[in-house]
RODO-564111 format. One record per residue (C-alpha): residue in one letter; x, y, z. Coordinates in steps of 0.2 Angstrom, whole numbers, plus 5000, padded with zeros to 4 digits. Layout:
N
AXYZ ...
END
This chain:
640
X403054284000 X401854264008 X400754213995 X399354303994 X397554223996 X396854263980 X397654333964 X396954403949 X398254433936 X398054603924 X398554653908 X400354753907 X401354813921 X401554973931 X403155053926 X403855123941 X404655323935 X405855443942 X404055553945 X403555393955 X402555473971 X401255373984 X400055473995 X399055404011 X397155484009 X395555414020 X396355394039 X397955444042 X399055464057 X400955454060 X401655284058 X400555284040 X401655434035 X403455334043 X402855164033 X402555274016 X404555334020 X404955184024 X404055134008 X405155223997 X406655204006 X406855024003 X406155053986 X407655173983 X408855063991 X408154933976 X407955023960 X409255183962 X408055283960 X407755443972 X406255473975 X405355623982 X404855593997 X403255753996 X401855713994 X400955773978 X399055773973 X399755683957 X400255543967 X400055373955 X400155263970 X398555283982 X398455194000 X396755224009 X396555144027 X394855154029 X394955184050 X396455224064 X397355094073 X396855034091 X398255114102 X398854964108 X398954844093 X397854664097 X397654494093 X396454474078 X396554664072 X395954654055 X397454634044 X396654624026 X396754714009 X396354743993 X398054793978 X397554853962 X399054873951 X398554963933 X399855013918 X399255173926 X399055193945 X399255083960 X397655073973 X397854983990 X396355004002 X396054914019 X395054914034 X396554964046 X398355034044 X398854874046 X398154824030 X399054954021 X400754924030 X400554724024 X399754804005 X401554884004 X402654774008 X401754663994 X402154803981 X403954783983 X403954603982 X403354623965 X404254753957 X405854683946 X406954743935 X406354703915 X407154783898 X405654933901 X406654973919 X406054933938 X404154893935 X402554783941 X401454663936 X399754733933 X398754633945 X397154633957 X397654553975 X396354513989 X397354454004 X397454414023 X397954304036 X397554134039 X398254144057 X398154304066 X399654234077 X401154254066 X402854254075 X404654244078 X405554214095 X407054294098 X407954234112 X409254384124 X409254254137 X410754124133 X411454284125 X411254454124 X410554544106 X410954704102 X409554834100 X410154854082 X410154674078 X408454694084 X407854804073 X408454734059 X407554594061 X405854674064 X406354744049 X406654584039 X404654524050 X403754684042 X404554644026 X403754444028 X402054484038 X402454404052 X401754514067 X402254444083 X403854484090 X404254344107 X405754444117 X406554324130 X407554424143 X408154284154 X408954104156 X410254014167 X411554124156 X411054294158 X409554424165 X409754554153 X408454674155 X408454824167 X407254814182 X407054974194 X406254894205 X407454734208 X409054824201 X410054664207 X409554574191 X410654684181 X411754754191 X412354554195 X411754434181 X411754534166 X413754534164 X413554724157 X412554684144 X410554744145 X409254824140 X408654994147 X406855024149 X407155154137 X407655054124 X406354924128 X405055074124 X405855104110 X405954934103 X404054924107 X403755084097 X404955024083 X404054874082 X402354974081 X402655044066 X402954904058 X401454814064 X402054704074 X401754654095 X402954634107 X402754504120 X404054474130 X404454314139 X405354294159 X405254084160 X405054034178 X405353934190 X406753844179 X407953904167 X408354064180 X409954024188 X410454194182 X409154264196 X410254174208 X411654274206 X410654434213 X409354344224 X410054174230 X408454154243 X407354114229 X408453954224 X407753804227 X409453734235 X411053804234 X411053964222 X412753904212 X411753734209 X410153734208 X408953734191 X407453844198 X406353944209 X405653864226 X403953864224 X403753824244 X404053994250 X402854144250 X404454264248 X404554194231 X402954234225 X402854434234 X404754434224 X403954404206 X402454504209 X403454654212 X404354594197 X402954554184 X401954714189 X403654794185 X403654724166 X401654714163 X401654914165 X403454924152 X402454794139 X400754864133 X400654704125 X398954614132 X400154424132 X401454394146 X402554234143 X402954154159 X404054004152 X403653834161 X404853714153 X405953584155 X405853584174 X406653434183 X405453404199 X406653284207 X407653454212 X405953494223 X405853314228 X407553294234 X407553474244 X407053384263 X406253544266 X405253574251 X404853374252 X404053414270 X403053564262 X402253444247 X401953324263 X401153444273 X399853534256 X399853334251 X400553384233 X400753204226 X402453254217 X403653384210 X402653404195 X400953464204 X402153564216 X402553654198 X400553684195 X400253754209 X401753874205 X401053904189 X399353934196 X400054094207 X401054154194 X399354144182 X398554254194 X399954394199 X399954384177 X398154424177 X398154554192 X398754644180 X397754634167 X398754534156 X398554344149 X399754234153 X400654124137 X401653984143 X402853804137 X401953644133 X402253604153 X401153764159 X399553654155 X399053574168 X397253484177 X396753674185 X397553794172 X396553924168 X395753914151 X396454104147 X398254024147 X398854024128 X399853864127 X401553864116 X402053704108 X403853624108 X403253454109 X402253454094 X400753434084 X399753304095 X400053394111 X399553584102 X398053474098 X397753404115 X397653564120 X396353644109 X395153494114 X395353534132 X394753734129 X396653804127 X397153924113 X398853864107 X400253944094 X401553804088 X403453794087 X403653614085 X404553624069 X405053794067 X406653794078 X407853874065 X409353854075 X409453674073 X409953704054 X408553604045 X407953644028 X406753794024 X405553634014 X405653544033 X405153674041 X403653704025 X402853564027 X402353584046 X400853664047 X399853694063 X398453614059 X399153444052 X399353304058 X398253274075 X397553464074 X396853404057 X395753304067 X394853434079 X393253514076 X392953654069 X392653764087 X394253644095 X395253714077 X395053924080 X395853894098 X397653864086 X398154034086 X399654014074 X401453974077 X403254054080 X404854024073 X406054024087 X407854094086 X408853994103 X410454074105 X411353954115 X412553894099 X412054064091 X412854254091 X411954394087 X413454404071 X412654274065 X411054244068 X410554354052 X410854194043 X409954064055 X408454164056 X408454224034 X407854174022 X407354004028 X405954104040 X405154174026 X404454014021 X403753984038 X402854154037 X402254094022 X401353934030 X400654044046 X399954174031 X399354084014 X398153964013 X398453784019 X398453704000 X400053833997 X401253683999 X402153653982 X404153663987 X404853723971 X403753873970 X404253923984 X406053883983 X406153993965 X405254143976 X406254113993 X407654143982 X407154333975 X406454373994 X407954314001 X408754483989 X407754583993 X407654564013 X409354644010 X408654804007 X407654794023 X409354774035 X409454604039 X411354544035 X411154354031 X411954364014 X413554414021 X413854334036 X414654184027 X415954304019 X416154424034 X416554254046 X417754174030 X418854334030 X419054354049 X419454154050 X420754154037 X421554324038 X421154354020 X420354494011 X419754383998 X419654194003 X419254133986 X419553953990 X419053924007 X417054023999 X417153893987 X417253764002 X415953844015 X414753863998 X414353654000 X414553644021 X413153644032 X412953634050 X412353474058 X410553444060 X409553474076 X410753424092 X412153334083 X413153504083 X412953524100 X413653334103 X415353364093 X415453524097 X415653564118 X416353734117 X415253884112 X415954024120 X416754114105 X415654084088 X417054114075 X417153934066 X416653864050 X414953794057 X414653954063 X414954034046 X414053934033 X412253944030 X411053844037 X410453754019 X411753774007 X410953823990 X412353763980 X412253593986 X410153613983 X410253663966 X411753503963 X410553393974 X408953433961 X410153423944 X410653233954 X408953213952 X408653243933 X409953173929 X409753003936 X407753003931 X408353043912 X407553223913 X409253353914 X409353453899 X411153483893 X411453623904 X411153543921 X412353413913 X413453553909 X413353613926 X413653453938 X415353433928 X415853613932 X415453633950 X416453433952 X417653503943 X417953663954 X417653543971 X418753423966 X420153553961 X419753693973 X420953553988 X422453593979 X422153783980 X421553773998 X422653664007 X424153784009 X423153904016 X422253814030 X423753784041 X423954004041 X422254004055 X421953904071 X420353964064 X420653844046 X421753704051 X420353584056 X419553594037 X420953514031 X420053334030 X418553424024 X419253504008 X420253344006 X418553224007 X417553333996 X418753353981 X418953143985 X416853133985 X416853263968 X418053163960 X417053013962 X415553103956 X416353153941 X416752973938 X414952913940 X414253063929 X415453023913 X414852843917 X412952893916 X413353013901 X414052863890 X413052723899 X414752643904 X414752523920 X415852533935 X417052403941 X416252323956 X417452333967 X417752523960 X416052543962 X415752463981 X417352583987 X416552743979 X414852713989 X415952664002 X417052834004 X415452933999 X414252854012 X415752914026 X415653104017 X413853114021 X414453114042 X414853274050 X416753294046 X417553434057 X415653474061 X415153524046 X414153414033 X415053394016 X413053424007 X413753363989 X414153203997 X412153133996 X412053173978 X413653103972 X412952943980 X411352963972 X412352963955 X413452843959 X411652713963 X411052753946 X412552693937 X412952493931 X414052373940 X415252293927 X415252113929 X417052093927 X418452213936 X419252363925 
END
């Protein structure tokens, strides 16, 4: 995962030996000999093996790049190449390094374990990108990232293809890079926490090697109270109140030239995001003075007022060579057509923008902090829906999309699990063909990626347990895991509505995962069952995982009141051992072909229907299915 774009599959498999060795021949140069260390130190981490890490002329794995890298790494680099997996050897060739670097990280996707040892499938793989814009948005603005959590997630990209790495430094929360220049910024709204240039460079260089780009982003003129706190002249009105920059005054503008010019000579990347969004133009309309100004150059209203703005930020961007990337709102009448447009709004307005001569990338769908489900986020694709419609010419302008990781409701501790596995599928839809959509596929292989991102360094598979031990006290929390294995989070914004306070992230919506795979696998054997198509073990394994919910109350119960941290999962074990008892009802009765007591029935539906709301802000997912069961079976005509 990602697919690959063409496949031919071989006779035997490779069997990876204690002798196992892989040599770089053709071009060469020193983040090809780091990736083939790299190579076999995850493989290591996999099979147990320890492989030598010399290079021998007897190596059985050969990877030949064909020319160097460009010395800073560009949009549209050829990314292609060609695997050739024998019983005997291993060939992988390509154009570029960054070929070889995506040809490897196919390699250890494939190998398993199998009665023969660690090996892989002999097979012939032609591959590369259908987007060249392949990204993931992390977000040190609403709160600071460690370097370290970083890294492991420019790990977990390499390991996925994903190449484009969206750093935001800034929002009303928090400026939390250094600036030389401006030291203010950190030394007043950064709380402490920021990054050093250095470890910008070295982020950049980390990065690098693991082919991917680094663009960061510093949204203006809203989202920047924080830039209030060290320069309160460039606040629209009051510093302690107001949403964003003044575009009226020239002081402004000289301020964020000195700035940019700063950060375009710290980010080789050629893309500079400027932000754009979510600006309120009544805050400019309302200012008597800034109202005079817009009188006075006849802007018609705050939001040209905001297009002006953008139109001088555009050119300081471009005065130093860089191209400027920018929110949905950044598109206005007079933007330049170099401005790369970044979609939030969705499909129809990525669309709008390739017609009018903009490239655009899309995020519209791909917000993995709103907790949907890796098959949601699948099935967007950048150009469906209206892009589906463009010609051919208006089509190349849609560059690709980004998955975006807001931490807003989200801590570094935990966004391991927002951001894994679930984002391997979306790098799946920016990398494989567009007719690579069927859900179960990539279910059954989001499941072995999700193992072996582990290897790479990102920690989503045990957060869950990590955040269970700190909330109950207890080194082994067997019956509160039992619980948070069928919770979700709300969907979308509905956390954020029954849940004001996210200053600490310790609670149980902050634990459990995203898309809890228990409750998927249940919700699919629902599904058999009720269309006559479970075999005897999906029967087998719906009556156990009931039984267990419906018996785990009992254990859990006592142990809740212990934690301020538990108490509030008391109605939440309690209604789903109530919802698993009702599904065991409704599976004996669609087992024997029994009906249910009307009135039995109508409260069951009843009881299971308030199940399926957020409860304690967490979604009890077994409740759905239950009622799914529940639907199938037959209504007595006369009451038990």
């Amino acid at each position: 995962m990602p697919l690959p774009a063409h496949v031919t599959r071989g006779q035997g498999e490779f069997v990876i030996q204690t002798s196992f060795t892989i040599a770089i021949t053709g071009h060469n140069e020193p983040r090809l000999e780091r990736a083939r260390q790299r190579f076999l130190d995850i493989l290591t981490r996999e099979t147990g093996i320890p492989f030598s890490r010399e290079v021998s002329s007897q190596a059985v794995f050969i990877a030949k790049a064909e020319g160097p890298s460009v010395e800073v790494q560009k949009l549209g680099e050829d990314e292609s190449y060609r695997l050739v997996i024998t019983s005997a050897d291993v060939q992988l060739t390509a154009l570029s390094p960054l070929g070889i670097l995506h040809g490897l990280q196919t390699f250890l996707q494939l190998v398993g374990v199998t009665p023969r040892g660690f090996s892989v499938p002999a097979v012939a793989i032609e591959d590369s990108p259908r987007f060249p814009w392949r990204g993931l948005l992390i977000d040190s603005g609403h709160r600071f990232v460690p370097v370290a959590a970083v890294k492991r997630n420019l790990d977990g990209m390499e390991a996925v293809k994903l190449n484009v790495l969206h750093w935001r430094f800034a929002d009303d929360q928090g400026f939390h890079i250094e600036s030389k220049k401006l030291p203010l910024l950190q030394q007043k709204a950064s709380g402490g926490l920021y990054y050093t240039q250095e470890e910008v460079r070295e982020v950049i260089a980390y990065a690098r090697d693991r082919g991917i780009r680094v663009m960061p982003e510093f949204d203006m003129p809203c989202h920047t109270r924080s830039w209030f706190l060290a320069y309160p002249e460039l606040a629209s009105r009051g510093a302690a109140d107001s949403a964003g920059f003044d575009p009226s005054k020239e002081s402004t503008y000289k301020l964020l030239a000195t700035f940019i010019g700063e950060m375009a000579a710290l980010f080789p990347d050629a893309y500079f995001h400027t932000g754009g969004d979510e600006c309120d133009p009544k805050e400019w309309e309302s200012n008597p003075r800034i109202a005079q100004y817009m009188r006075e150059h006849k802007f018609a209203n705050g939001a040209a007022l905001q297009a002006m703005f953008t139109g001088r930020v555009e050119k300081i961007v471009a005065a130093n060579k860089k191209i400027m990337v920018g929110w949905d709102e950044v598109l206005q009448p007079n933007t330049p057509k170099d401005v790369v447009i970044q979609s939030w709004r969705g499909q129809a307005s990525l669309a709008d923008a390739a017609r009018e001569g903009y490239r655009g990338v899309l995020s519209w769908g791909y917000y993995i902090d709103l907790n949907q489900s890796a098959a949601e986020h699948y099935q967007v694709d950048p150009m469906g829906d209206a892009a589906a419609k463009l010609t051919p010419e208006q089509q190349a302008r849609i560059l690709g999309g980004e998955a975006t990781m807001w931490t807003d409701i989200v801590s570094h501790e935990n966004m391991d699990n927002r951001i894994w596995p679930r984002t391997a599928a979306i790098a799946e839809r920016f990398w494989s063909p567009q007719e690579v959509r069927d859900l179960d596929s990539m279910y059954a292989r989001l499941s072995v990626v999700s193992q072996k991102l582990s290897y790479y360094g990102p920690r989503h598979k045990v957060v869950t347990e990590e955040f269970l031990e700190r909330m109950s006290g207890d080194p082994d929390p067997m019956a509160l895991r039992v619980l948070a294995s069928v919770l979700q989070p709300p969907r979308l914004y509905q956390r954020q509505e029954l849940r004001s306070d996210f200053t600490a992230i310790n609670r149980m919506d902050d634990a459990v995962e995203p898309e809890s795979e228990t409750a998927r696998q249940f919700d699919e054997i629902c599904k058999r069952i009720v269309a006559g198509k479970a075999l005897p073990a999906d029967w087998q394994q719906a009556r156990a995982w009931l039984t267990m919910w419906r018996d785990n109350d009992a254990k859990l119960q006592p142990e809740l009141a212990r934690s301020a941290l538990t108490q509030d999962l008391a109605p939440v074990s309690k209604k789903l051992a109530q919802v698993a008892e009702i599904g065991l009802g409704a599976l004996n009765a669609l087992e024997h072909g029994e009906p249910i007591a009307a009135t039995r029935r109508q409260e069951s539906i009843a009881l299971v229907q308030s199940a399926e709301k957020p409860v304690s802000v967490l979604l009890i997912m077994p409740a759905a299915s239950v009622q799914r069961l529940l639907e199938a079976t037959k209504e007595a005509s006369v009451q038990n």
